[in-house]
Structure formats: structure tokens, C-alpha cells
C-alpha positions, -999 to +999 in steps of 0.1 A: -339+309-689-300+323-683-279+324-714-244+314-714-228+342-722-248+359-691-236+339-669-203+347-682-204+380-678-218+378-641-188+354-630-162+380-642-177+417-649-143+433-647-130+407-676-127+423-711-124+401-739-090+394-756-077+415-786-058+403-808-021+420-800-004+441-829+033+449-832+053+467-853+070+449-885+100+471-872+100+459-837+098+423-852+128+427-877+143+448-847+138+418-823+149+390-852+180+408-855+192+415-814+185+375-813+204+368-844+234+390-824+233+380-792+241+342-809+269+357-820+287+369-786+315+352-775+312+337-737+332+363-725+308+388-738+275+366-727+290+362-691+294+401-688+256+405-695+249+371-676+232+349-700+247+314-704+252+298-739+226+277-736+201+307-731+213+324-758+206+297-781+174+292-766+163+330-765+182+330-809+158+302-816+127+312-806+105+327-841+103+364-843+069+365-835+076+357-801+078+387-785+078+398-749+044+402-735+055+446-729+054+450-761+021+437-774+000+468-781-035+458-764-051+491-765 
């Protein structure tokens, strides 16, 4: 008789099993705060580091807990 979580294992041995990412409360307030700015620019200033308005308004609105995948610590 196999188990399921055998047969798991044997279909992908390299696979580890997801951890739950940590981050900082400082890179979160950090993050919260360079989205609160960069709603802020002028057009001027978001053409010279080549985001639109619309992404800026899409990238201010998404929740601080959203952060970029490079910073999850998944040690």
C-alpha cells in the first residue's frame, strides 16, 4: 500500500516544501512609503524614470504587503 505523501515525494524529490516568507516591518514601512512617493511625481519626473501614470497608480495601490518576490527571506 503507497501513501500519498510517498508518492509525492517520489514525483518531485528535489521539491522542498513552502515556508512561509518573513520581511522586515522596516522594509514594509520602507516599501509603503517609496509607493506613497512615487504617486506623488509629476509626469515630467515619472517619464524620466519611465513609468507611465497609470503604473504609478497601479504600483501606489497595491497593499504594503505586496512585496517583490527578492525580498521574501526564504531561508
Amino acid at each position: 500500500m503507497t501513501r500519498i505523501a510517498d508518492t509525492a515525494a517520489a514525483a518531485s524529490p528535489t521539491r522542498r516544501p513552502a515556508r512561509a516568507a518573513w520581511v522586515s516591518p522596516f522594509r514594509l514601512f520602507a516599501l509603503a512609503r517609496q509607493r506613497h512617493q512615487l504617486s506623488d511625481l509629476s509626469d515630467e519626473q515619472l517619464d524620466d524614470i519611465g513609468f507611465s501614470r497609470a503604473e504609478a497608480e497601479a504600483e501606489a495601490a497595491r497593499p504594503f504587503w505586496d512585496v517583490p518576490p527578492h525580498w521574501q527571506n526564504r531561508s
